[in-house]
C-alpha positions in Angstrom: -12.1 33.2 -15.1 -10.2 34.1 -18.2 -6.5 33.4 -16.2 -8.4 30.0 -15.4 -9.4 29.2 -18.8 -5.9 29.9 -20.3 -4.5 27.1 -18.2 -7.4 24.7 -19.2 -7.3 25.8 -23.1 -3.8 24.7 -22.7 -3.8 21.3 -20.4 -7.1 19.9 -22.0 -5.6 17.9 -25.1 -7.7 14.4 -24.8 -11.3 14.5 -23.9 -13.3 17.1 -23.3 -14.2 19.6 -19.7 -17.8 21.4 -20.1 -17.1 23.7 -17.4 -20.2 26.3 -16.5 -19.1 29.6 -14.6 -20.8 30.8 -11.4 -23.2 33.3 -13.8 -23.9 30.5 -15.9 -21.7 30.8 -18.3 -20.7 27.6 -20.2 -16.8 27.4 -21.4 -15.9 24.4 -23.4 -12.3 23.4 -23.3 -10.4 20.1 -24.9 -12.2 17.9 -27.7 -9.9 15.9 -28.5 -10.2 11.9 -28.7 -9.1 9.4 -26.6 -10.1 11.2 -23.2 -13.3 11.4 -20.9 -16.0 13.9 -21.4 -17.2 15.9 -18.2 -19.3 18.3 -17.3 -18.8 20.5 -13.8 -20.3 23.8 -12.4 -18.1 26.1 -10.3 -20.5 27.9 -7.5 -17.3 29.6 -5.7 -15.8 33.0 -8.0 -12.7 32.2 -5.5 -11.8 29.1 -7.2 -11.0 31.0 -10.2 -7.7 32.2 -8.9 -7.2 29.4 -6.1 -7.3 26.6 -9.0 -4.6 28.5 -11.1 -1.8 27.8 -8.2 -3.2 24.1 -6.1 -4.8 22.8 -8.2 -4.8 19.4 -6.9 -5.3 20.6 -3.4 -8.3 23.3 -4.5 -10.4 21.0 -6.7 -10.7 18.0 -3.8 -11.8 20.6 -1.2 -14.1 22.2 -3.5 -15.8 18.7 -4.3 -15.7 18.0 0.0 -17.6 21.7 0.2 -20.2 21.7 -2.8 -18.2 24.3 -4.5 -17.9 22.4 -7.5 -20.8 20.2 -8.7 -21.4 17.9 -11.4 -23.6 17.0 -14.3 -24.7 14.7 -17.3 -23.7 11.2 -15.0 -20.5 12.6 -15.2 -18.9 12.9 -11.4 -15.2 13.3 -10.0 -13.9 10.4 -11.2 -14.7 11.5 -14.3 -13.3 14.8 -13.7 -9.6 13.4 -11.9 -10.0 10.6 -14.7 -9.8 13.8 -17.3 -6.8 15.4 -15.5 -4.7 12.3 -15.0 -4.6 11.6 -19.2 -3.8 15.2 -19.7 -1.1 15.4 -16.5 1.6 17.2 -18.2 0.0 20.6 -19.3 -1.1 20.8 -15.9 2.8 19.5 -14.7 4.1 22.6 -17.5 2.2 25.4 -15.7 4.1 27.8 -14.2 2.1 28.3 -11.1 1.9 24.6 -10.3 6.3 24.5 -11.0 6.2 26.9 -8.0 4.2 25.0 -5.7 6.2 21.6 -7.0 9.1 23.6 -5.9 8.2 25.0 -2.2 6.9 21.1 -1.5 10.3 19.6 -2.7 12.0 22.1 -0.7 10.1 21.5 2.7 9.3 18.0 2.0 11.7 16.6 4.8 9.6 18.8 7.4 6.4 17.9 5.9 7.8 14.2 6.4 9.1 15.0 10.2 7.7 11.7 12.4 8.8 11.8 15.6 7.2 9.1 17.8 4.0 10.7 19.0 3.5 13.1 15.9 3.6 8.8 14.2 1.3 7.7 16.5 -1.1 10.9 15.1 -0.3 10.5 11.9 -1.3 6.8 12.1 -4.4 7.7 14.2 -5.8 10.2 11.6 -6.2 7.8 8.8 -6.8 4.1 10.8 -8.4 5.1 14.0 -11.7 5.9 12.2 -13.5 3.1 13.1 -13.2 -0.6 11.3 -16.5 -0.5 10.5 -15.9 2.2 7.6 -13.6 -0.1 6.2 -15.5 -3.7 6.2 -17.9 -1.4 3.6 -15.0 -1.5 0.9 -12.2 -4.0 2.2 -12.3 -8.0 1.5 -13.7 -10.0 4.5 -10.2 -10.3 6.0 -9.3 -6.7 6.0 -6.5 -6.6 3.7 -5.6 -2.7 3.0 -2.7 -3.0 0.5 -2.1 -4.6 -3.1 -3.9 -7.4 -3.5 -1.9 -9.9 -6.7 -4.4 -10.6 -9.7 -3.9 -13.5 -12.1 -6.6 -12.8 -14.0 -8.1 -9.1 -13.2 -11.3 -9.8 -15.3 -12.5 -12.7 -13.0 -10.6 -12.6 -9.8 -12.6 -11.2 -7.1 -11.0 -8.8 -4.7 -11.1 -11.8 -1.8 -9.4 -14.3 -4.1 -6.4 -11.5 -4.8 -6.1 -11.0 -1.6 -5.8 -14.5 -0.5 -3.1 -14.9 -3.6 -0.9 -11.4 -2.2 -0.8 -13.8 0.9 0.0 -17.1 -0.6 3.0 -15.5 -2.5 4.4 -13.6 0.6 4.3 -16.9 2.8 6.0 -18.6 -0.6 9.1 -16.0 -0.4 9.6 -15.9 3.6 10.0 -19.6 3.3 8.2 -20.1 6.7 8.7 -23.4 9.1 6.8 -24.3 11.8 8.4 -22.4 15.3 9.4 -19.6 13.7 9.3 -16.5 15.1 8.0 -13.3 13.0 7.8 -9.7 13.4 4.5 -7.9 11.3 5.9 -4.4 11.2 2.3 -2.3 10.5 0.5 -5.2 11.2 -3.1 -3.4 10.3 -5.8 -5.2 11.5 -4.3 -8.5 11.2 -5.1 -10.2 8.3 -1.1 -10.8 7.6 -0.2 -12.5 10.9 -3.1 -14.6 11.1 -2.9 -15.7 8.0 0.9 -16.9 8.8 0.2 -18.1 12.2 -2.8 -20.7 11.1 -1.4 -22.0 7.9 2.4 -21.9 9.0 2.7 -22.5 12.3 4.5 -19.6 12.9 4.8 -17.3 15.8 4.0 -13.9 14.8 4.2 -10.7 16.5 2.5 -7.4 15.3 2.7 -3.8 15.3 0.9 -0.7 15.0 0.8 2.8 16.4 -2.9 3.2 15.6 -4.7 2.1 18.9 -7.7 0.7 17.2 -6.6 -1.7 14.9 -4.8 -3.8 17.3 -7.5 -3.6 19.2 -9.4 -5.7 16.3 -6.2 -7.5 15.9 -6.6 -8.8 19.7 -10.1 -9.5 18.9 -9.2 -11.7 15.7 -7.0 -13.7 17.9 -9.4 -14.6 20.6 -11.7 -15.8 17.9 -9.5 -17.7 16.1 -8.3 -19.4 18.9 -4.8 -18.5 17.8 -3.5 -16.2 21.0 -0.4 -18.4 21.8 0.7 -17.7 18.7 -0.2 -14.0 17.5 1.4 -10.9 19.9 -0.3 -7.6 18.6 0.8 -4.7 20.1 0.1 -1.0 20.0 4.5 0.3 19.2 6.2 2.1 16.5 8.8 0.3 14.5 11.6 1.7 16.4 10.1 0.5 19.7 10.2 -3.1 18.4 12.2 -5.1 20.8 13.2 -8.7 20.3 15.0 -10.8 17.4 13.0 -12.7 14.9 13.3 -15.1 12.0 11.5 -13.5 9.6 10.1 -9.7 9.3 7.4 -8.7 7.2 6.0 -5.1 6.5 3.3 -4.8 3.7 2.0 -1.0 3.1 4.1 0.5 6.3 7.0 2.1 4.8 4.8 4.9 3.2 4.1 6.1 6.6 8.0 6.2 7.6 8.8 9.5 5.9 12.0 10.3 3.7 14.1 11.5 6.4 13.7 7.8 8.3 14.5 5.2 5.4 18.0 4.6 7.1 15.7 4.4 10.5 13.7 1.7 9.3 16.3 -0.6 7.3 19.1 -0.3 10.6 15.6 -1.9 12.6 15.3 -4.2 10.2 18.7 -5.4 10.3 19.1 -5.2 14.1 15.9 -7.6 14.7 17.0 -9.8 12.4 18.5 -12.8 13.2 21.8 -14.3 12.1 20.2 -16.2 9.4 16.8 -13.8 9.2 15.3 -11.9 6.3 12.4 -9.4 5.6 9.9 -9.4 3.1 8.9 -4.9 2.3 5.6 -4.7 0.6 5.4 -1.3 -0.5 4.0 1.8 -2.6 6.8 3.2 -5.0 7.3 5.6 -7.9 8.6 4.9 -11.6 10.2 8.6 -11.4 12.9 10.3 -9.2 12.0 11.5 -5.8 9.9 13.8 -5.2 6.6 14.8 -2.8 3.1 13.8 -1.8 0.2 15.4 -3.0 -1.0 17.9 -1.4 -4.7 16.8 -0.3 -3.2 13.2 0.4 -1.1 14.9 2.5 -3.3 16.5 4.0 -6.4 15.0 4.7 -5.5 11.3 3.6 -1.8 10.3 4.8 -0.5 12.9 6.8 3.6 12.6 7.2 3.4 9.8 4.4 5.6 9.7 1.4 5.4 6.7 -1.4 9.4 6.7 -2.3 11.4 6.9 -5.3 13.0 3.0 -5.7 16.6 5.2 -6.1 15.9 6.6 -2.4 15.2 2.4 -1.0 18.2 1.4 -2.2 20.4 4.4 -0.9 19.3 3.5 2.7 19.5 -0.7 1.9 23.4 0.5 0.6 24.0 2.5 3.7 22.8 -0.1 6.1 24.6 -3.0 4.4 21.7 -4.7 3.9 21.5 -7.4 0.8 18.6 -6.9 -1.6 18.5 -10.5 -2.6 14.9 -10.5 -4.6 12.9 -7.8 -6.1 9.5 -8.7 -8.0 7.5 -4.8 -9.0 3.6 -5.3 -9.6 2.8 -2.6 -12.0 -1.2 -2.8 -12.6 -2.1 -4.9 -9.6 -2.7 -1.5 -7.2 -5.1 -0.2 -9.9 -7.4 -3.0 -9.9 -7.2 -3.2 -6.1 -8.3 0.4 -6.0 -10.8 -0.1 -8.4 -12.5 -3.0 -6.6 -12.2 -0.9 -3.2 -13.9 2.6 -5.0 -16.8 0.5 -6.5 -17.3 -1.2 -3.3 -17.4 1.8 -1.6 -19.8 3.6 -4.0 -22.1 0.8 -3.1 -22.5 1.0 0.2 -22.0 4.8 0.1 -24.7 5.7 2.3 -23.4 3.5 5.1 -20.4 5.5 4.9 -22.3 8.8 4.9 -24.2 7.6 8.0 -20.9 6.7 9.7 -19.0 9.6 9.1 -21.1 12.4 7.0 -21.6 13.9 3.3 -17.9 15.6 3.3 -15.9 12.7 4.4 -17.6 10.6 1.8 -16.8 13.0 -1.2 -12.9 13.7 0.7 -12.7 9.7 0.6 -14.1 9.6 -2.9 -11.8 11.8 -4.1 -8.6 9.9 -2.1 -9.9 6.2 -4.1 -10.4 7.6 -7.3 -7.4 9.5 -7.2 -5.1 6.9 -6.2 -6.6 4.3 -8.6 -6.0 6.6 -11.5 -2.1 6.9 -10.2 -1.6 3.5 -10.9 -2.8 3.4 -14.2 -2.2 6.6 -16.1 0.3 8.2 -13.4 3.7 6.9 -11.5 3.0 4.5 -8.8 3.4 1.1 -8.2 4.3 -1.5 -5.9 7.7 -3.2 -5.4 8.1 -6.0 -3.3 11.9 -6.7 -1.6 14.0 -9.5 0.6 16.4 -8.1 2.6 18.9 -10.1 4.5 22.3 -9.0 6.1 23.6 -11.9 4.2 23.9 -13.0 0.9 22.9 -16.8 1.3 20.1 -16.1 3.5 17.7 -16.3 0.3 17.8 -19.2 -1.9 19.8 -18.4 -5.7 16.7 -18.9 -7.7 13.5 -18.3 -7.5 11.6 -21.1 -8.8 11.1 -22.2 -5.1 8.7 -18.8 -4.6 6.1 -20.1 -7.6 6.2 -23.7 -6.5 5.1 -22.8 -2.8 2.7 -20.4 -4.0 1.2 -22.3 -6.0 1.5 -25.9 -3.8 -2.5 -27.0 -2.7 -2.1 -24.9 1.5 -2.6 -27.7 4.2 -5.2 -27.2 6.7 -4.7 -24.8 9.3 -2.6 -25.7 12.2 -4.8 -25.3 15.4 -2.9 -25.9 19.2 -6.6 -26.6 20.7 -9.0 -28.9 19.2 -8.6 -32.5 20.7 -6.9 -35.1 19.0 -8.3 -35.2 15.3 -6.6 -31.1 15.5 -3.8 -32.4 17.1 -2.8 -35.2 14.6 -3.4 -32.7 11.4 -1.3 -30.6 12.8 0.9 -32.5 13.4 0.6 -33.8 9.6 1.1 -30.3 8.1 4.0 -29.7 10.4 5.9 -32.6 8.8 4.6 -31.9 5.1 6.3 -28.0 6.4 9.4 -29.3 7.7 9.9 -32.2 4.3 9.4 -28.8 2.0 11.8 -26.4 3.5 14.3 -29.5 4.0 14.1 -29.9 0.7 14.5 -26.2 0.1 17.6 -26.5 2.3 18.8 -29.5 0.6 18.8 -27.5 -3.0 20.2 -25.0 -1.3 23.2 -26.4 -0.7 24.0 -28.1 -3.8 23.5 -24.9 -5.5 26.2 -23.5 -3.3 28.3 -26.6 -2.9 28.2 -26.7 -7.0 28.7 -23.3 -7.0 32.5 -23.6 -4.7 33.0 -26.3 -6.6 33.0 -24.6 -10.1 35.0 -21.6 -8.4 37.8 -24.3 -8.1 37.9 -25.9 -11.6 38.4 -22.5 -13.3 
């Protein structure tokens, strides 16, 4: 205990950690303002060695085994809350340097996906039933960032639906197209785009059971000459598309396969073609998962360093013609999915048990408190092969987001479906022309301008 209590006396700087000792002992580290106050009980004497070296590996299993407790209303949140404000003593130890080390050094192997060891990978976190995540998700099953324009009042549905507004917006969509959803989920994307756009969409997922639910989505919507789910990787992906969108999928790739993912991009792109990337990044240089996301949570996955994206955009020629980064946005999506959860927390416990509820506990809190005292965050990118593929400016991506969405365009229906269809084609069509139009005064006053130098 006293090795443990030297590296507490010396990370604890805001708040305070009541910490009692498997004889009972109470120890009483921190004080300080501007911090939570927690109170734990350690019932294991082999945490007092096994904390000093993982200590963000060893304190999640502990909670998933009833090794560590809690008391006074005070629970892991609390407890990860109190370790995320005082981050860098625990970053200045010299046991945890070590271990920092040996991950950076073997990241690339950690990171190894293969096809089928994807596939796993993929299984191990989404393949655990849908059920387990209708508890905590919005009704569409959106599991990325959700867009908040006011976090105090938006609910978790209405960011959802506004994440999806503003991707259509960018892609500038037009009735016909064809579109690739690379990690497709369970959905929510493509369907989204295929009734309000008219827009072909095919999706793709290595997890087996959401595009099963995908499938099922279809049928009921009465949208299956339009949506294509299928169970692939991204390098199986055949065909040549208009657009490409991939929202929370590029964490999954791995470091070693950024170059992999871009040269797909690019090659089922067409001509004219460019991809919208929605994904998890870091504020800091490159450098490893966690260890218990790693290993329980996202197995192969790796959130990248924004230097490392545009390495592998550089090396596959690909332009990076807009880039928006939503800072907060993840943390009050998190904090809307680990409330939900916690509310329906013994349907989750008679779904999958007492340990996964604390391991999944742990994974929301800790991701949530990432985003708002840690690194993360969320960057959002167009890539195109070409430079004119995107419009100039980007007023067009706010007028389109925020433009009242036509009804939905339905093929069956009879003719009252038919004719608004119809009608929201056209008002589709006018607004990209118009697009277009600007488009290419911009670059018609642009050559022109070049000339009169």
């Amino acid at each position: 205990m006293r090795l443990l209590s030297g590296l507490l006396n010396r990370m604890v700087q805001k708040g305070t950690l009541r910490l009692y000792d498997v004889r009972g002992q109470l120890h009483i580290y921190g004080g300080g303002p501007q911090g939570p106050s927690v109170t734990a009980r350690i019932h294991d004497p082999n945490l007092y060695s096994s904390l000093l070296f993982n200590p963000e590996l060893v304190i999640g299993e502990a909670y998933m085994d009833g090794s560590i407790t809690f008391e006074d209303d005070t629970g892991i949140h609390d407890l990860l809350h109190l370790f995320a404000v005082n981050g860098e003593g625990l970053a200045a130890h010299p046991g945890h340097r070590i271990m920092r080390g040996v991950w950076q050094a073997t990241r690339r192997l950690q990171q190894r996906n293969p096809l089928k060891k994807a596939a796993a990978n993929a299984a191990h976190h989404y393949d655990i039933g849908a059920d387990l995540y209708r508890l905590f998700l919005d009704k569409d099953l959106n599991y990325s960032c959700a867009f908040f324009e006011d976090p105090q009042n938006d609910t978790l549905e209405r960011a959802q639906h506004n994440k999806l507004r503003r991707m259509a917006a960018k892609l500038q969509l037009r009735p016909g197209m064809r579109v690739a959803d690379i990690g497709c989920g369970w959905g929510s994307a493509a369907l989204f785009l295929a009734r309000n756009y008219g827009v072909h969409v095919t999706g793709i997922s290595p997890a087996g059971q959401q595009i099963e639910v995908a499938q099922a989505r279809a049928r009921s919507a009465r949208l299956t000459s339009r949506l294509d789910f299928r169970q692939c990787d991204y390098r199986e992906l055949e065909g040549s598309y208009d657009r490409i969108v991939s929202i929370g999928m590029m964490e999954h790739v791995g470091a070693g396969y950024f170059d992999t993912f871009f040269s797909t991009v690019r090659e089922r792109l067409t001509p004219e073609g460019f991809a919208f990337i929605h994904c998890i990044g870091r504020m800091s240089p490159p450098g490893v998962t966690a260890p218990f996301m790693r290993k329980y949570i996202f197995p192969g996955g790796y959130v990248p360093a924004l230097s490392e994206v545009f390495a592998a955009t550089e090396r596959q020629r690909l332009w990076v013609a807009d880039m928006e980064v939503l800072r907060l946005h993840y943390y009050y999506t998190l904090r809307h999915w680990r409330q939900r959860f916690t509310a329906r927390r013994a349907e989750a416990a008679a779904l999958h048990g007492e340990r996964f509820c604390r391991m999944w506990e742990f994974y929301l809190s800790a991701a949530e408190l990432g985003f708002l005292h840690g690194t993360n965050m969320v960057f959002q990118i167009l890539v195109s092969p070409r430079a004119d593929a995107v419009p100039i400016q980007r007023d067009y991506m706010s007028d389109d987001a925020r433009a009242p969405l036509a009804p939905p365009v339905r093929k069956s229906g009879g003719a009252k479906a038919r004719k608004s269809a119809g009608t929201q084609a056209k008002k589709l069509l006018k607004r990209a022309a118009a697009r277009k139009a600007g488009g290419k005064a911009e670059r018609a006053a642009a050559k022109l301008s070049g000339k009169t130098r």
